[in-house]
C-alpha positions as CSV (number, residue, x, y, z in Angstrom):
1,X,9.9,7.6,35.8
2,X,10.8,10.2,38.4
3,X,9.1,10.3,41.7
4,X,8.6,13.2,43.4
5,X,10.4,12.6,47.2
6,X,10.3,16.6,47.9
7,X,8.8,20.0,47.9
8,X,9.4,20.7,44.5
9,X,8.8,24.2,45.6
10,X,11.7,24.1,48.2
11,X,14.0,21.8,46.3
12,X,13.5,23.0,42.6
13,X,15.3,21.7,39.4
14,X,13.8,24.9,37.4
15,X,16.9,26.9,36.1
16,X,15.3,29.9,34.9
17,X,17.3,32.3,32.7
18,X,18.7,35.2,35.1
19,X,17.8,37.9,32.4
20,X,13.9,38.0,32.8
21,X,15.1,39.6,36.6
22,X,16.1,43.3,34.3
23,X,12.8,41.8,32.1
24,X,10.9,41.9,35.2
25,X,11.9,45.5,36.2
26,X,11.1,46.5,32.5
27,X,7.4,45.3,32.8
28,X,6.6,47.0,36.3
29,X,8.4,50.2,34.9
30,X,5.6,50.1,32.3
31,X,2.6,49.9,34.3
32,X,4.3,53.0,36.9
33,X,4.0,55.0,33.4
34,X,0.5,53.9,32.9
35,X,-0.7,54.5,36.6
36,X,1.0,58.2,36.5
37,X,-0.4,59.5,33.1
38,X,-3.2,61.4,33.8
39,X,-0.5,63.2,36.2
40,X,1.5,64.1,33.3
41,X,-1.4,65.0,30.5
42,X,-1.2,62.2,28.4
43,X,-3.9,60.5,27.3
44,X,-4.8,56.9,27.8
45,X,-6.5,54.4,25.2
46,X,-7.9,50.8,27.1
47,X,-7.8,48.0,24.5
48,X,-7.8,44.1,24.3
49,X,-6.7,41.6,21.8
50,X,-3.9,42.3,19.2
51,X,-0.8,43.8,19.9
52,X,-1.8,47.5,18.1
53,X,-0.2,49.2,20.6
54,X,2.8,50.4,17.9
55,X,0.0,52.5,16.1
56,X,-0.7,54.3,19.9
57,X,2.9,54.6,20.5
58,X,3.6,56.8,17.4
59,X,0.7,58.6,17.9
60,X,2.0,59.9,21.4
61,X,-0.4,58.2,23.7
62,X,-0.3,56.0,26.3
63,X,-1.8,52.5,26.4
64,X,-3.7,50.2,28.8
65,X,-3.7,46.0,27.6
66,X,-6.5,44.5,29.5
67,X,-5.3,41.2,29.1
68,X,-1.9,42.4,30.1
69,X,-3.4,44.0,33.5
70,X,-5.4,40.9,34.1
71,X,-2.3,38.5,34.0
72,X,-0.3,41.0,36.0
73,X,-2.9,40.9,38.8
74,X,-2.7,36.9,38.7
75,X,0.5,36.6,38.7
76,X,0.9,38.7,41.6
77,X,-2.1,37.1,43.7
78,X,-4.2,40.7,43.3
79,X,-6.4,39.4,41.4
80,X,-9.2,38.7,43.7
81,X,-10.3,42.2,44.3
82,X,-11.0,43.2,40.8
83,X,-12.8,40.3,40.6
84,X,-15.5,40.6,43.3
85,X,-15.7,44.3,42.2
86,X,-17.2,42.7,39.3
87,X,-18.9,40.0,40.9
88,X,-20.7,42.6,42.6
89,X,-21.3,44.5,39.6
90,X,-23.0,41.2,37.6
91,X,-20.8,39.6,35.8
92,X,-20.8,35.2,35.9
93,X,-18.1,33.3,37.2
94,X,-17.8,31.5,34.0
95,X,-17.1,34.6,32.1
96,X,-13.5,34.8,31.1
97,X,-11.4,35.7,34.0
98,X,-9.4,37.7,31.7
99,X,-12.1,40.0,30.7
100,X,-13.8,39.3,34.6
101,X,-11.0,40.6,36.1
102,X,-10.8,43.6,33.8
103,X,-13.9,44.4,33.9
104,X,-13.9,44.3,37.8
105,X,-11.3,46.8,37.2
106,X,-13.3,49.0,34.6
107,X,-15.5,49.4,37.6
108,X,-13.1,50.0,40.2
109,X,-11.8,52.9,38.4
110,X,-15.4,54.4,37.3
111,X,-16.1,54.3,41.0
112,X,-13.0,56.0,41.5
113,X,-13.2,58.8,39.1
114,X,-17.0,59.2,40.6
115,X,-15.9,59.8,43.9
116,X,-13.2,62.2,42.9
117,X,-15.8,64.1,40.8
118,X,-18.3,64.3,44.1
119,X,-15.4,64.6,46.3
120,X,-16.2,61.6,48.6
121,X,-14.8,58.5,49.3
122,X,-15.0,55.7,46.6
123,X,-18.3,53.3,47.4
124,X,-16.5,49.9,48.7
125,X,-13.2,51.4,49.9
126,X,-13.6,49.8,53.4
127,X,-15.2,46.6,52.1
128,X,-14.5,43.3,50.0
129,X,-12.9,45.6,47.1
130,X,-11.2,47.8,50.3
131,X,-7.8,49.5,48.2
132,X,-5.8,49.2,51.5
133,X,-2.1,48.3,51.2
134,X,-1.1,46.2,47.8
135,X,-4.6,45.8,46.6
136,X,-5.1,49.2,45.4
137,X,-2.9,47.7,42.4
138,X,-6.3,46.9,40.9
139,X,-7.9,50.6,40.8
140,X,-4.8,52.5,39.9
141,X,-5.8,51.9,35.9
142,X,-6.5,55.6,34.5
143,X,-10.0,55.8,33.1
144,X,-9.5,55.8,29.6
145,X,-9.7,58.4,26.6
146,X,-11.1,56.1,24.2
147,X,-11.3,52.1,23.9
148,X,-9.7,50.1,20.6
149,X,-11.0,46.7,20.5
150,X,-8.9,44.5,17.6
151,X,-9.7,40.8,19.1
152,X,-9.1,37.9,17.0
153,X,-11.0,34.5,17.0
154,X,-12.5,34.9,20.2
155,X,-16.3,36.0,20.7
156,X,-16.0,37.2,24.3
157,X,-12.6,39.3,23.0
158,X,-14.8,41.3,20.8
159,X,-17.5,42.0,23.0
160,X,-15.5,43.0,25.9
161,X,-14.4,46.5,25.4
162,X,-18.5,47.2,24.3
163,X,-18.7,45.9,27.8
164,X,-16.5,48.5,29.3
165,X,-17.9,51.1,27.4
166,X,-21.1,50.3,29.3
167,X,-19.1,50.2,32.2
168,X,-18.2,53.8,31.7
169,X,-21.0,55.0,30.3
170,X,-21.2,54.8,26.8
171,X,-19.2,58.3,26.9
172,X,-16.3,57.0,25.8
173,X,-15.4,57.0,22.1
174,X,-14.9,53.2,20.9
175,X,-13.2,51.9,17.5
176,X,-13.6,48.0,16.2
177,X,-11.1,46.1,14.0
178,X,-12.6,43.4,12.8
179,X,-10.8,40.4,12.4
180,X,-11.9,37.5,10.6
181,X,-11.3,33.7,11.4
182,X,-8.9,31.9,8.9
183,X,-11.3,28.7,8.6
184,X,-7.9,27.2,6.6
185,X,-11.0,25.3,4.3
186,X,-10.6,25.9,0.9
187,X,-8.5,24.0,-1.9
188,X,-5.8,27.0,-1.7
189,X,-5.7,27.3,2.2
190,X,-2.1,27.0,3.9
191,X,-0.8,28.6,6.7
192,X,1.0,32.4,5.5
193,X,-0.8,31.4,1.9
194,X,-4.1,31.5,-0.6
195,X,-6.6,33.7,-1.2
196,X,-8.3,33.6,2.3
197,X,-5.1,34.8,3.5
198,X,-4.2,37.3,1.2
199,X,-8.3,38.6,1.1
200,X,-8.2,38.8,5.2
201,X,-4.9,40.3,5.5
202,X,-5.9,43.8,3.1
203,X,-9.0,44.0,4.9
204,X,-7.4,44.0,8.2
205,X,-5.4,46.4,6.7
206,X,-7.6,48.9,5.4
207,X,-9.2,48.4,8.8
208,X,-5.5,50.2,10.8
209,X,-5.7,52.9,8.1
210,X,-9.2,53.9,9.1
211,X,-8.3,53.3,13.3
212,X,-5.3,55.9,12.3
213,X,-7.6,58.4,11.0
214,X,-9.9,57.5,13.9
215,X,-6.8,58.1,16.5
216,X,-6.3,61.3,14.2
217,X,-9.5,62.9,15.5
218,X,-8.8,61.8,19.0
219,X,-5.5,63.7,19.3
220,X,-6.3,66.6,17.1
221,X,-3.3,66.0,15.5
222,X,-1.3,64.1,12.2
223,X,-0.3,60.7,12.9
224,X,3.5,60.1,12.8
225,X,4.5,57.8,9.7
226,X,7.5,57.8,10.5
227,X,7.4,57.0,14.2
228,X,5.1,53.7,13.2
229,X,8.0,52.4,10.9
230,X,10.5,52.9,13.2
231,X,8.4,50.9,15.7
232,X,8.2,48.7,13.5
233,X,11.6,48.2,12.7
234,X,12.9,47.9,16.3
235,X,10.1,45.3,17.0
236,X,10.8,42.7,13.8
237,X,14.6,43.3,15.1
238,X,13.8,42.3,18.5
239,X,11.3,39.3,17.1
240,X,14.1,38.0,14.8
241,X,16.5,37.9,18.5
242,X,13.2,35.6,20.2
243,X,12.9,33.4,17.5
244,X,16.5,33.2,17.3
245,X,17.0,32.2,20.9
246,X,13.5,30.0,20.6
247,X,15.4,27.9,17.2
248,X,18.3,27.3,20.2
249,X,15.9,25.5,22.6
250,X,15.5,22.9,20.5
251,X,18.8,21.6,21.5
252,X,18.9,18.7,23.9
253,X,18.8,19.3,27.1
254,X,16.8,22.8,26.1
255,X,19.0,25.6,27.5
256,X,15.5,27.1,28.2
257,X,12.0,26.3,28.7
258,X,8.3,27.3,28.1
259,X,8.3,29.2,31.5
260,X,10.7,31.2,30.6
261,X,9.0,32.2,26.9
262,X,6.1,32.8,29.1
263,X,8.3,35.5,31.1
264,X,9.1,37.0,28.1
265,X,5.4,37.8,26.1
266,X,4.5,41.0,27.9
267,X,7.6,42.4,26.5
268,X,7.4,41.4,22.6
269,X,3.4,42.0,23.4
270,X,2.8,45.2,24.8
271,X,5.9,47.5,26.0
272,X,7.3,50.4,24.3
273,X,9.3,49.7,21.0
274,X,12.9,50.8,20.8
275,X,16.3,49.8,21.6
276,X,15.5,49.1,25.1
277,X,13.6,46.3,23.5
278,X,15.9,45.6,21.1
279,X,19.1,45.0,23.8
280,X,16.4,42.7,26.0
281,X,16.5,40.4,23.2
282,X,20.0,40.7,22.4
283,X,21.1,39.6,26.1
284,X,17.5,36.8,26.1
285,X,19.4,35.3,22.9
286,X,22.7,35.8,24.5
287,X,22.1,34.1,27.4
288,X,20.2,30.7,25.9
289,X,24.0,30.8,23.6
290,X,25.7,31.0,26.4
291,X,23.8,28.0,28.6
292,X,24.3,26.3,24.9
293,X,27.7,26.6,24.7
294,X,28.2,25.6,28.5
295,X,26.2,22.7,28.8
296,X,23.6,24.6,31.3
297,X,20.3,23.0,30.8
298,X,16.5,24.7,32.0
299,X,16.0,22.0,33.8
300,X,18.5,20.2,36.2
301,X,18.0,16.5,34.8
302,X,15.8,17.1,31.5
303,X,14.5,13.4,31.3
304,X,11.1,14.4,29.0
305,X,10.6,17.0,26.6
306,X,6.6,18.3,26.7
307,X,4.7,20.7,24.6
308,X,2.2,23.0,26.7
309,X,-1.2,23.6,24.5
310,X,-3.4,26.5,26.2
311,X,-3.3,29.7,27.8
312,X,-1.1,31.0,30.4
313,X,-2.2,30.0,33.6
314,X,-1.1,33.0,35.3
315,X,-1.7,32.5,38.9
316,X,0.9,29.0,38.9
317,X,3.5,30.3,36.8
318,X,6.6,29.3,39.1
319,X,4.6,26.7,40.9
320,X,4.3,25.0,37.5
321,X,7.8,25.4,36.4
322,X,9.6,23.8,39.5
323,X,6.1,21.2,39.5
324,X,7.3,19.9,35.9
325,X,10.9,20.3,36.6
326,X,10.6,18.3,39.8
327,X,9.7,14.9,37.5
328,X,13.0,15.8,35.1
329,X,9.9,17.6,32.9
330,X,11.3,20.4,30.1
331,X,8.2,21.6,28.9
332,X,10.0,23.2,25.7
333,X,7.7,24.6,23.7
334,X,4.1,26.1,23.4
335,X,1.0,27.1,21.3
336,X,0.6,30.4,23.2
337,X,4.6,31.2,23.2
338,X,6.0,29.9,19.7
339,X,3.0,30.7,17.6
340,X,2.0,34.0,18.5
341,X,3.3,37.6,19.4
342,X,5.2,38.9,16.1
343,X,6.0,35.2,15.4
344,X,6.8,36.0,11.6
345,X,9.4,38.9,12.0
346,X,9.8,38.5,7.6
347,X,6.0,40.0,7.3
348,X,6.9,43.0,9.0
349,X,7.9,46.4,6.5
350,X,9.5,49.1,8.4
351,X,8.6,51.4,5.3
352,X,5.1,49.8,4.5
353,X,4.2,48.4,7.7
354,X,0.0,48.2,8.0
355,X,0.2,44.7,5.8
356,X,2.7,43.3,8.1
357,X,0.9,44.0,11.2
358,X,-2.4,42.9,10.0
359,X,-1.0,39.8,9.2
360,X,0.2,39.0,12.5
361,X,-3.1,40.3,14.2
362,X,-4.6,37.4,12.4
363,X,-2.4,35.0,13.8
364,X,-3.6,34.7,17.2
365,X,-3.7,31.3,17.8
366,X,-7.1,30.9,18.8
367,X,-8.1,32.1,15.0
368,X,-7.4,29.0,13.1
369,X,-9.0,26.6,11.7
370,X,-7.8,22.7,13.1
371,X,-6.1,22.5,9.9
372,X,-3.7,24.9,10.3
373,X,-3.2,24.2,13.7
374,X,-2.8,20.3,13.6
375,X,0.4,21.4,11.0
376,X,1.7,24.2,13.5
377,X,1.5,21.5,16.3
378,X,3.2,18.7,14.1
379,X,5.8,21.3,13.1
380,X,6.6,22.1,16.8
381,X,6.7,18.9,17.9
382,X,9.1,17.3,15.6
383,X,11.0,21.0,15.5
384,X,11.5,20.6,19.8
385,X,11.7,16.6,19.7
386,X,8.4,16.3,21.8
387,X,7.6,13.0,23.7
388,X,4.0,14.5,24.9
389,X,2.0,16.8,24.9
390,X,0.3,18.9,28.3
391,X,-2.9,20.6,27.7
392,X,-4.2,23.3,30.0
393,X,-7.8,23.3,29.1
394,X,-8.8,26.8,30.7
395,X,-12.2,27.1,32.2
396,X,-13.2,30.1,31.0
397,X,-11.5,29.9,27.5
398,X,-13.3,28.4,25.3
399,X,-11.2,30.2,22.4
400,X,-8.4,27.8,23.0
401,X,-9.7,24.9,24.8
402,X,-12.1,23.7,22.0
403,X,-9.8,22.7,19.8
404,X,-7.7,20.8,22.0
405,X,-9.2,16.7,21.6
406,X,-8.8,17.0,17.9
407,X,-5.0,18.0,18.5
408,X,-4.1,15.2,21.1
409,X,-5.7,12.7,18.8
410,X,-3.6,14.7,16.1
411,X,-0.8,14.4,18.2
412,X,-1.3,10.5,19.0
413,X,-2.4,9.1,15.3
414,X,0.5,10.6,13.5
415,X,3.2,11.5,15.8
416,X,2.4,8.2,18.2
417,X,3.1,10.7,21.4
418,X,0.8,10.5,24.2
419,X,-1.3,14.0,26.1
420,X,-3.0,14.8,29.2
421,X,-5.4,17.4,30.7
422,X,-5.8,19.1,33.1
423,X,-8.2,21.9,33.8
424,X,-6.9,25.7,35.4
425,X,-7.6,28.9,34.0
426,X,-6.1,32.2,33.4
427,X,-6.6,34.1,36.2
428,X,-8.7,32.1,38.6
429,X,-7.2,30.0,40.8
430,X,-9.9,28.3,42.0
431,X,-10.3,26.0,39.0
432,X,-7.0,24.8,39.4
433,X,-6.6,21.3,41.2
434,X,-2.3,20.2,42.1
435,X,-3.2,16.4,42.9
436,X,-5.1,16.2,39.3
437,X,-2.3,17.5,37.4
438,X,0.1,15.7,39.6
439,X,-1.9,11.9,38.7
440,X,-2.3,12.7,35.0
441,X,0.9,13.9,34.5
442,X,2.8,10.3,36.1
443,X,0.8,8.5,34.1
444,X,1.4,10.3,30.9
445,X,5.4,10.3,31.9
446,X,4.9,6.2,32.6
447,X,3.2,5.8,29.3
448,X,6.8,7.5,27.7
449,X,8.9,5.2,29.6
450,X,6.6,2.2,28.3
451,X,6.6,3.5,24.7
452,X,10.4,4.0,25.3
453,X,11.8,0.7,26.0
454,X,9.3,-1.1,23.4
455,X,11.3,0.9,20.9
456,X,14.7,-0.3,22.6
457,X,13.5,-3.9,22.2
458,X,12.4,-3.6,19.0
């Protein structure tokens, strides 16, 4: 087993793909857009959970992910503002830091638009939530016209934008999509297949045509058919180019890793379809090819291949990827990356596209039953040639974390691969301990080297 002699911050074997740099400028061009609408008219719809954001597109507006925002704080160390702006305000530290952190900006920007209105300055501007230098980051959110909630198969998801409605309140016009859990149960069950599938997927459905007609009455104006399919068609085009480049990493070494899929999800997730989009993928696909064809691996000296199970957590994003590389680590494949975020490019219809986009709404991977995601895992696993499997179990998800023991024991019984945990969390760094990971993850990596050289002697 490699042992870590170095800062594997100083001396890291991570090989990141260069193309997530223009990715990167992409992402904060995005957010500028956001923060400057109210200057240019536009209005603004806040919403959480599924990636509906093609219907807002086409309908001219512009749209706020608080998920998105959350992450973006973390992963730039802002995050801590927000959240004692909602600390302040009531809500629990073991309340999803996703929605903690978004909520803390809900307030910020109510307090904001308050102060504008009485023409004084904002309550807290000189004090723990001060919006000196780089922390105004987490007040520049424009309050929004109306809230979309479409949250799969997680109960604080659905409650949360009923939360900022409070926050803002209750003036603000709210639509639900209600989307139900795939329990995977019955004698016909699979995973794209039986009649729980096909039952949930026209509900959901008939649930975007009634949010259209909702948006319809927002705008005072016809949606744009048209503009929806050609969303639609730029983004199963640019999915087909990430699962493309994803079928290339299972190539040994892996020309890319997890990290790097994790670089890439605001993009498929959230940003404006169109060829931009398109030509990201292209040259993300390109790239991976190219590495491929070279011999250029994600990691300098890929000795083990892992599988990460959990949320993103966002705050130790490069820390973990040159923490893993330093012990020769690929992680090459994830739950949150390869089974989520337009995952199934042949559902999608440019010319009928409401099925298609229901579908994958449904697909969150926190809204399956074990069964389906016991033959997701197994599919990844011997898909990426995994030797173990890493899971994240985030404080303050309890979406994704409570499946977790049944998939390691999964993973063990059938695929005879070992797991560890550790705990983190999305975007609180508190809950995150380095010599915990550190100690579970040389013993899992010993326990591969064991299992190894049985096999040779057998």
């Amino acid at each position: 087993m490699t042992t870590i002699t170095e800062n594997p911050i100083e001396n890291s074997k991570a090989n990141r793909l260069t193309v997530t740099k223009s990715g990167g400028k992409m992402v904060a061009d995005y957010w500028e857009n956001i923060f400057t609408a109210r200057e240019r008219g536009q209005q603004v719809v806040w919403y959480n959970g599924s990636a509906v954001n093609p219907i807002f597109q086409a309908a001219g507006l512009e749209w706020a992910h608080g998920e998105a925002f959350s992450a973006r704080l973390a992963a730039q160390h802002l995050e801590v503002p927000a959240q004692k702006a909602g600390a302040e305000y009531g809500y629990i530290g073991e309340l999803c830091s996703y929605a903690r952190t978004h909520l803390g900006c809900a307030v910020l920007t109510e307090r904001s638009r308050q102060a504008d209105e009485a023409g004084v300055a904002a309550e807290g501007q000189n004090g723990i939530v001060g919006m000196t230098d780089q922390q105004e980051l987490a007040s520049r959110l424009p309050a929004p016209d109306f809230f979309v909630n479409a949250y799969a198969g997680c109960s604080t998801g659905q409650q949360w934008d009923e939360i900022s409605y409070r926050v803002f309140g209750k003036r603000v016009p709210i639509f639900n999509v209600s989307l139900p859990f795939l329990w995977g149960n019955s004698k016909d069950a699979g995973y794209l297949t039986g009649s729980e599938w096909d039952d949930a997927s026209g509900y959901v459905a008939e649930q975007l045509q009634e949010l259209i007609t909702f948006i319809e009455g927002q705008t005072g104006r016809p949606f744009d058919w048209d503009a929806l399919g050609q969303n639609m068609a730029y983004i199963k085009r640019a999915s087909e180019l990430r699962r493309e480049a994803m079928a290339l990493c299972q190539a040994a070494p892996t020309p890319a890793t997890y990290w790097d899929w994790i670089a890439n999800i605001a993009h498929i997730n959230f940003l404006p379809a169109g060829q931009e989009l398109v030509d990201y993928f292209t040259a993300v696909r390109d790239e991976i090819q190219w590495r491929l064809d070279n011999g250029v691996g994600g990691v300098e000296s890929e000795r083990y291949r892992l599988y990460f199970d959990g949320m993103m957590n966002w705050n130790k994003l490069g820390w973990l990827a040159k923490k893993f590389a330093a012990y020769d680590v690929s992680v090459v494949a994830g739950r949150y990356t390869h089974n989520a975020f337009w995952q199934e490019p042949h559902l999608i219809d440019p010319e009928n596209p409401l099925l298609g986009m229901a579908q994958h709404y449904l697909l969150c991977p926190t809204n399956h039953g074990v069964k389906t995601l016991k033959h997701l895992m197994l599919r990844d696993i011997d898909d990426y040639g995994i030797d173990g499997m890493v899971f994240h179990s985030s404080r303050t998800c309890r979406a994704f974390t409570n499946p977790q023991r049944l998939l390691g024991n999964a993973a063990q019984k059938e695929r005879g691969i070992p797991s560890m945990f550790f705990e983190g969390d999305v975007a609180d760094a508190s809950f995150y301990k380095d010599e915990i990971l550190q100690s579970r993850l040389e013993a899992m990596l010993e326990s591969i080297d064991i299992r190894r050289s049985r096999a040779q002697i057998a």
